[in-house]
N, C-alpha and C positions, 0 to 999 in steps of 0.2 A: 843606534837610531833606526837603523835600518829593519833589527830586528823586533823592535818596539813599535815601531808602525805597521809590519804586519802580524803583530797581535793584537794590534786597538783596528785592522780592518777585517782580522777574522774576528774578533767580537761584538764586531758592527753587524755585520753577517750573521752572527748567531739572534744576535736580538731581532734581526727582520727576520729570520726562518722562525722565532719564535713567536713574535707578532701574527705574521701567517697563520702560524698552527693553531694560535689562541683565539685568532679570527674565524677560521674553521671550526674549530672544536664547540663556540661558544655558537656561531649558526648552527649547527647542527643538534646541539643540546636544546635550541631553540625550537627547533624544526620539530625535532624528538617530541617536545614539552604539549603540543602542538596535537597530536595522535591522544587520541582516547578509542579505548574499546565499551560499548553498550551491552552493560549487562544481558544475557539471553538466560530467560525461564525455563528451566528442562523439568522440572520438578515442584507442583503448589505440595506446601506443607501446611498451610491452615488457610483457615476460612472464616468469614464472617457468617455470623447466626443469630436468627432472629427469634424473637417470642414475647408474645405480648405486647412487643411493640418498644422493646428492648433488645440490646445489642453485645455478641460477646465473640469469643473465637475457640471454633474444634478444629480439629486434627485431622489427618485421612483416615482414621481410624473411627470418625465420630465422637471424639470424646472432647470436654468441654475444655479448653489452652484456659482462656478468663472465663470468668463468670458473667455470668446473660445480666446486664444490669447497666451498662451505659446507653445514652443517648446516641449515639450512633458509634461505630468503632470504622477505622480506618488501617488494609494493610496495606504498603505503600509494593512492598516485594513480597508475597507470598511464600519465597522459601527462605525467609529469616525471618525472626522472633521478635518482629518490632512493632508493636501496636497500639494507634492513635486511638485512647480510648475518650469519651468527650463526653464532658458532665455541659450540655447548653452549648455554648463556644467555647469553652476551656478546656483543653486536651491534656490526660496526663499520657506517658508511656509507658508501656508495659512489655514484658519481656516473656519467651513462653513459662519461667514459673512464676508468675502474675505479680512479680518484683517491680517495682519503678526504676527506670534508669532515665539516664542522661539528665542526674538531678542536678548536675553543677551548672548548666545552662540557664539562663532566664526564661526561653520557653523555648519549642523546636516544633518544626511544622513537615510535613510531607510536600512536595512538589508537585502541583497537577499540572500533566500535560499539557496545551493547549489543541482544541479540537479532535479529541481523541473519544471511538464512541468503543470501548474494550474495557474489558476484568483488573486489564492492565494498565491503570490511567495515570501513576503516577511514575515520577522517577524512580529507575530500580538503584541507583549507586549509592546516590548522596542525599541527604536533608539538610533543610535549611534550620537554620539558628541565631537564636537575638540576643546579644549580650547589648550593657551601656545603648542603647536605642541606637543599634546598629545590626545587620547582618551578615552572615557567612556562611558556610558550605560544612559540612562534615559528613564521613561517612558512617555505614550505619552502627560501626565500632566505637564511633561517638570519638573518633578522630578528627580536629581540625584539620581542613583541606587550605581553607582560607581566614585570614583575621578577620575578625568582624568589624566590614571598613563601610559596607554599603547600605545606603539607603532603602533598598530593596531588592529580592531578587528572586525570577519568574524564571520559567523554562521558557524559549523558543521554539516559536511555533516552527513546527517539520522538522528542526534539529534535534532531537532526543539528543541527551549526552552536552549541550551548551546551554547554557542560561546568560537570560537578559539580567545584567545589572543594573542598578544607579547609584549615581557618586556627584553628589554635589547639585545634583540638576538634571544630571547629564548622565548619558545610557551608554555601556557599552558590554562586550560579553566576553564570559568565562566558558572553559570546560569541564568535566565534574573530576579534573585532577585540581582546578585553582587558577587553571593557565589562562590570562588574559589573549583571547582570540580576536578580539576589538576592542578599542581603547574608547572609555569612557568622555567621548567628545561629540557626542548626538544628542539631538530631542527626538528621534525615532531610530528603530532599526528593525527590518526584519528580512529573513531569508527569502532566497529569491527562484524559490524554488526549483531549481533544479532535481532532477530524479533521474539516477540511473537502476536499471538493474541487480548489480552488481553491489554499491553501497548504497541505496538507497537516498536519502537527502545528504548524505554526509559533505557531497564536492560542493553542496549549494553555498554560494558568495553571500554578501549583506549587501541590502540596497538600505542606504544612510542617510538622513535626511537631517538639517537644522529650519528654524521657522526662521523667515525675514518679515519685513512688516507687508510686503505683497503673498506671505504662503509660505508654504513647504518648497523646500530646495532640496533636490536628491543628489546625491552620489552612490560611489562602490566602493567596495573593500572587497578583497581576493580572499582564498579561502587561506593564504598565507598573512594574511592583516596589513598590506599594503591596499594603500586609498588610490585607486589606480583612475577613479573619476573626482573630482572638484564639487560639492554639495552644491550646485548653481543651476542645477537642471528641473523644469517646470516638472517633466514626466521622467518617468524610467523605468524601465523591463528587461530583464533577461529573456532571449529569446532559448526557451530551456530545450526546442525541439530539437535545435543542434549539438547532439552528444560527440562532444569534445571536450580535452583538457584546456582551450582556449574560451574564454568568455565570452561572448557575442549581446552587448546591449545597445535596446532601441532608447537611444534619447528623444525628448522635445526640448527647444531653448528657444524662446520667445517664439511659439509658435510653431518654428520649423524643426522635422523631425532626421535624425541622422542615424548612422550605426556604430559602434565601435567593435573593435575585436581588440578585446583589453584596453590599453591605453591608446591604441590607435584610432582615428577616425577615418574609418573607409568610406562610408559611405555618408557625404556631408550634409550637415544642416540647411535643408534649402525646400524640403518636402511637406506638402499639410499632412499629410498623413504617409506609411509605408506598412504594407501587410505582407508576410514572409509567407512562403510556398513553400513547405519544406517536403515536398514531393520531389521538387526539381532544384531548391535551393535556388530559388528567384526573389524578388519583391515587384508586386505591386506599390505601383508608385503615383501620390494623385502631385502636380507640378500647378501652380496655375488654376483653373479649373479643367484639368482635363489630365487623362490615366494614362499611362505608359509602363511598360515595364525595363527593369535594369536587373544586372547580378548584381551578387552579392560584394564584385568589385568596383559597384559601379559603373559596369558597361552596358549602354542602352542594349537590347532588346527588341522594342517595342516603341515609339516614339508617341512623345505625349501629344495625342490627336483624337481621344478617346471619351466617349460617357463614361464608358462603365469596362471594365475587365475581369474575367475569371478565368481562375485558370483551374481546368479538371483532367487528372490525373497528368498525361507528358502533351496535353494541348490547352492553348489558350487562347479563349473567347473574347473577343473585343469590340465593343459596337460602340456605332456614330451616333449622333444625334436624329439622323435621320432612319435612326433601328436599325442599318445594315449590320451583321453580324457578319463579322471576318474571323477563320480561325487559321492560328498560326501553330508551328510546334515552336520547341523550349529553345529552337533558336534564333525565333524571328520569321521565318519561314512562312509566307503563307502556303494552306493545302487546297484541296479537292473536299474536305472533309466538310458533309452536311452539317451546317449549325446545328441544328435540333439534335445531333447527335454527341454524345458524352463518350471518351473511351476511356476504358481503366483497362493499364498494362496488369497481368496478374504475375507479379515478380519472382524471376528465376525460372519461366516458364516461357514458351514461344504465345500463350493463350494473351487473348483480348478480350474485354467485355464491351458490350458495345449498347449504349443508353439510348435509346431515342425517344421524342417528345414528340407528338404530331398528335394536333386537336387536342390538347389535356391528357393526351393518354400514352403512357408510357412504357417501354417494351425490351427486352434484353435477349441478348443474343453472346454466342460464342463464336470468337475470331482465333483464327490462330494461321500466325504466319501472313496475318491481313486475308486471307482465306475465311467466307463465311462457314463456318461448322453447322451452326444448329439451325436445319428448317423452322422449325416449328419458335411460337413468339410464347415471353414468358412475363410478367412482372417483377422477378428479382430472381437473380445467378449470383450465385458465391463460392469461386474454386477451395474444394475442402484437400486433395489428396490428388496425385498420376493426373487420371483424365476424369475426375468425375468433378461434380458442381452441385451444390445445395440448388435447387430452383424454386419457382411460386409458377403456379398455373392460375390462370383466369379467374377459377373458382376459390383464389387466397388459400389453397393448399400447398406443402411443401411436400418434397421430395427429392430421390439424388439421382440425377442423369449423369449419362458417361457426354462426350463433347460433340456425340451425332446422333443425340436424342435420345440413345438407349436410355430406359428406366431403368435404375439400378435398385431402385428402392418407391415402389411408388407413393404417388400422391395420395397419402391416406394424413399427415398428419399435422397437427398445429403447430408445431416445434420440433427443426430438427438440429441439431448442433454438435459440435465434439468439446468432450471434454476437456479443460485446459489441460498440458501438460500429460497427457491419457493418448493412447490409441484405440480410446475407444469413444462411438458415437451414441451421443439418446436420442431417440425420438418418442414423442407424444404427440397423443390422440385428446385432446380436451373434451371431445361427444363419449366417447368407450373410456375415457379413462384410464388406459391402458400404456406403461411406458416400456418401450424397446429397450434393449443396449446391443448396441452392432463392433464388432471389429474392424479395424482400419479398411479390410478390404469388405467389409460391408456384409460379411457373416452374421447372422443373427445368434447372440451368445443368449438372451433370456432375454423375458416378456412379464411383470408382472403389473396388476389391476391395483389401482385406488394404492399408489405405491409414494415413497420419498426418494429420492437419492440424493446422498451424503457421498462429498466428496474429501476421503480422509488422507492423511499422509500417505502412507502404503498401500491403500486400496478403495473401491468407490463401493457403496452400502446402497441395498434397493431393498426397501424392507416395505410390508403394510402386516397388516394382521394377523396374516394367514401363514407368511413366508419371509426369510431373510437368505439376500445373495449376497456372496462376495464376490468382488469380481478383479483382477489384477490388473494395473495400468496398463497392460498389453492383451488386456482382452480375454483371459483367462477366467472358469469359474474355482474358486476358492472353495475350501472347509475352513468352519471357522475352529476347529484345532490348528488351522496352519497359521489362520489370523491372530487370534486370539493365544500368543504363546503363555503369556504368564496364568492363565486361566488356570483351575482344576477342573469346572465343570461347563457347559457348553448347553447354551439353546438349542432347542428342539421339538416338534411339532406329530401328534400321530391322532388321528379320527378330531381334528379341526380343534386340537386343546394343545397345550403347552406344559415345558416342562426343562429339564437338565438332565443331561449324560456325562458323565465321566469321560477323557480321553480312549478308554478303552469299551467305550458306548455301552456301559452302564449305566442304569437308571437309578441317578440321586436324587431326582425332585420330580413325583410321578405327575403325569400329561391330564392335569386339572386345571390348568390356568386357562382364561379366554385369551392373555397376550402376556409375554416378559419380555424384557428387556438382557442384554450378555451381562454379563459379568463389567462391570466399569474398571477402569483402571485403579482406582480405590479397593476394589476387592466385594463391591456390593450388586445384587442390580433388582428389578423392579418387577412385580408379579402381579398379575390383574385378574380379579375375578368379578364381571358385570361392571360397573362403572369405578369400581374402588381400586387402587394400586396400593400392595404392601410391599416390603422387603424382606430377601432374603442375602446369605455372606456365601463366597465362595466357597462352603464346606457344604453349601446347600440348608444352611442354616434359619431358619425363620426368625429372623428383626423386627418386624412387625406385621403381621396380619393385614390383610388389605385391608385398610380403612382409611388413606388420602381419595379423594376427588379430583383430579388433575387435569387442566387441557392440554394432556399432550401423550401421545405415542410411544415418547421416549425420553421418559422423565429420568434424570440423574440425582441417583442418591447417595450419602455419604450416611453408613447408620443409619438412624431414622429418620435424618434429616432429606428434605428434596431439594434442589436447586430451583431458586426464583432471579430469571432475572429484568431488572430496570432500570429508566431512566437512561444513562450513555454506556449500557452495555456491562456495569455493575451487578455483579449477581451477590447473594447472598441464600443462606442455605436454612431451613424453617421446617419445623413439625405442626 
């Protein structure tokens, strides 16, 4: 008996260690199910092409995939062979040898974005498809992802990668694996926008809503598909400026407005209104009729005794009804600090800006250390780098001074700025027409007249008519043999005319042109004589003879085709 009992309680023990693990294993396959990757374009393989007012698809090489003869054609992914070709409303599909697929389908549609102004507007993974007067998902192998159960199904807006469904009435959403991410028990839903750097919309939650006979009732769902708010709320917003893995929503419930951080309610319902400060990570809070402020744990601040509150940069402005204007800092505190004056800390740096209002007129200065810096008064300071500062002088010009007035670059221009992600700065002259590019430390690297600048993956482009620079995100000037590797032949300019050189600065295409274009990544590019643009091929080939009319500097051609684009950023490609 004895030993009969301890094997009926190590097999009681196995089935709970087994339970466990099943329990584990199946959240996890969950979690897993849960993860999509969003397809990325590295590589267009065709295009849409237009003529006469009909519609078909070429190659990078220019040559015609279908034939120029539908009413409009659609590619939903550019580097596969799937093409919405459309006789009125009726789409067939077509594949690059101009074959019909996906015939065993009752019809199949492409996915358009929502809000999307790009080349790239549709879903790249999946298409939809309607069997028996229902919908599903398939990819573009013409593999079902999903059974065809739904009433309809749309992408979500800012989620690339999830689509809205409906089932019965009611909305809920999928990813473009099948995987049910919200369950189909809404009359609305959408993303709540959230944006980080890093993934983009993907961490954004769903703000959920059903109608009652008084309105719309909102809730939340996590980005793990737990409903972590009750559809019973008048209002609802994610507060998306707090980049955390934690959710922060502003509710309203009959009026008064609260906060959550996920399911919890920190900050309760008892407010007409609450405005978040995410400089300091405060709220502005109206109580009653009258303003005060509290953190974000609900600990007063600022006591509600107030018209009106602002709070600008790490101080906050608060006046009475009798206009007295008191400023406090971010703990209550009150200062010394002249109302009419504004401070902005400039972060990671000991510098201050310092705003002042007196008589309508407005003036900026640099602090550091609460120590006045700059004599001299400005209309706009904006720390770019060390110790210098973008400024505006009286006369609405720009320039960059160091923190005690030095001119570093003077006030000559309309526009001075850096480029994102670049260490290097432009400035322009709107009267001379004339644009700079300076390095970090404010070296002048080139200067060119009546110019563009294109700011490309590896390098920033300053071309006009006469000249083309390359320049390196650290300020360097370029050849464009170093730019341009896959090229053979290379733009080039001698006695104010155009032309090509070989790598080893030989002359393929002699210096007769008024303006060309490089080489495109296609292998083609553009050559202008008087108002006309022809083409020629990387071999220094002549494609067509100048004879398009074009507005533009730097027309893109494939073969003899040019690129046109319209409408939400739709291009399509035309002789």
């Amino acid at each position: 008996m004895k030993k009969k009992g301890l094997i009926a309680i190590i097999a009681i023990i196995i089935i709970i260690v087994l339970a466990i693990l099943g329990y584990f294993i199946t959240k996890i396959s969950k979690e897993k199910n849960r993860e999509y990757a969003i397809e990325q374009i590295t590589e267009y393989k065709y295009f849409v092409v237009k003529e006469e007012n009909k519609y078909g698809v070429i190659n990078t090489n220019g040559n015609k995939v279908i034939e120029v003869k539908y009413d409009n054609v659609k590619i939903p992914n550019p580097e596969k062979g799937v093409f919405f070709c459309y006789y009125g409303k009726n789409a067939i599909v077509l594949n690059e040898k101009s074959e019909e697929i996906f015939t065993e389908y009752e019809k199949v549609e492409p996915l358009r974005l929502e809000s999307i102004s790009s080349d790239l507007m549709y879903e790249k993974t999946v298409l939809k498809y309607y069997d028996n007067n229902k919908f599903g998902i398939m990819d573009y192998k013409g593999k079902r992802l999903t059974k065809a159960k739904y009433d309809d199904i749309d992408t979500l807006q800012f989620k690339e990668g999830e689509l809205l469904v409906k089932e019965e009435g009611k909305f809920g959403v999928i990813n473009i694996n099948g995987t049910t991410m919200v369950k189909s028990e809404y009359d609305k839903i959408e993303a709540d926008k959230y944006y980080s750097e890093k993934d983009g919309y993907k961490e954004s939650g769903y703000i959920v809503s059903n109608k009652t006979e008084d309105g719309y009732r909102y809730g939340y769902v996590n980005i793990k598909g737990k409903q972590i708010l009750d559809t019973k709320y008048n209002e609802l917003s994610r507060i998306t400026q707090i980049k955390d893995k934690d959710v922060y929503l502003l509710v309203a419930e009959n009026g008064k407005y609260g906060i959550f951080k996920n399911e919890n309610n920190i900050v309760s319902n008892e407010y007409q209104s609450l405005s978040y400060d995410e400089t300091n990570n405060l709220l502005v809070a109206l109580k009653g009729k009258r303003y005060g402020v509290i953190s974000m744990e609900e600990k007063s601040i600022l006591p509600y005794q107030y018209s009106s509150i602002d709070i600008t940069g790490e101080y906050i402005y608060a006046k009475k009804n009798d206009e007295t204007i008191s400023v406090f800092d971010v703990e209550g505190k009150e200062t010394n600090i002249d109302p009419d004056t504004a401070i902005i800390k400039v972060p990671n740096t000991d510098y201050e800006i310092y705003i002042q209002t007196v008589n309508n007129k407005t003036t900026y200065n640099i602090y550091k250390n609460q120590n006045l810096m700059t004599k001299k008064q400005y209309t706009y300071i904006e720390y770019i780098n060390d110790n210098n500062f973008i400024a505006c002088d009286f006369n609405g010009k720009l320039g960059v001074i160091d923190e005690n007035d030095n001119i570093k670059l003077s006030f000559n221009y309309s526009s001075v700025q850096k480029i994102e992600k670049t260490k290097v700065f432009q400035a322009s002259n709107s009267e001379t027409k004339v644009v700079e590019m300076y390095s970090e430390n404010l070296e002048k690297i080139c200067e060119m007249k009546n110019s563009t600048v294109e700011d490309k993956n590896e390098y920033i482009l300053l071309k006009n008519s006469e000249s083309i620079i390359y320049i390196s995100k650290d300020g360097k000037i370029l050849k464009n043999i170093d730019v341009l590797k896959n090229n053979k032949i290379f733009a080039d300019s001698k006695d104010d005319k155009w032309g090509f050189k070989d790598v080893n600065g030989n002359v393929i295409v002699d210096f007769k042109y008024d303006l060309v274009t490089e080489i495109n990544e296609f292998g083609f590019a553009g050559i202008k004589l008087g108002d006309k643009w022809g083409v020629i091929n990387n071999n220094g080939d002549i494609i067509v003879e100048p004879f398009y009319i074009l507005n533009s500097d730097n027309p893109i051609f494939i073969g003899e085709y040019y690129q046109v684009i319209y409408g939400n950023g739709e291009i399509y490609y035309t002789k």
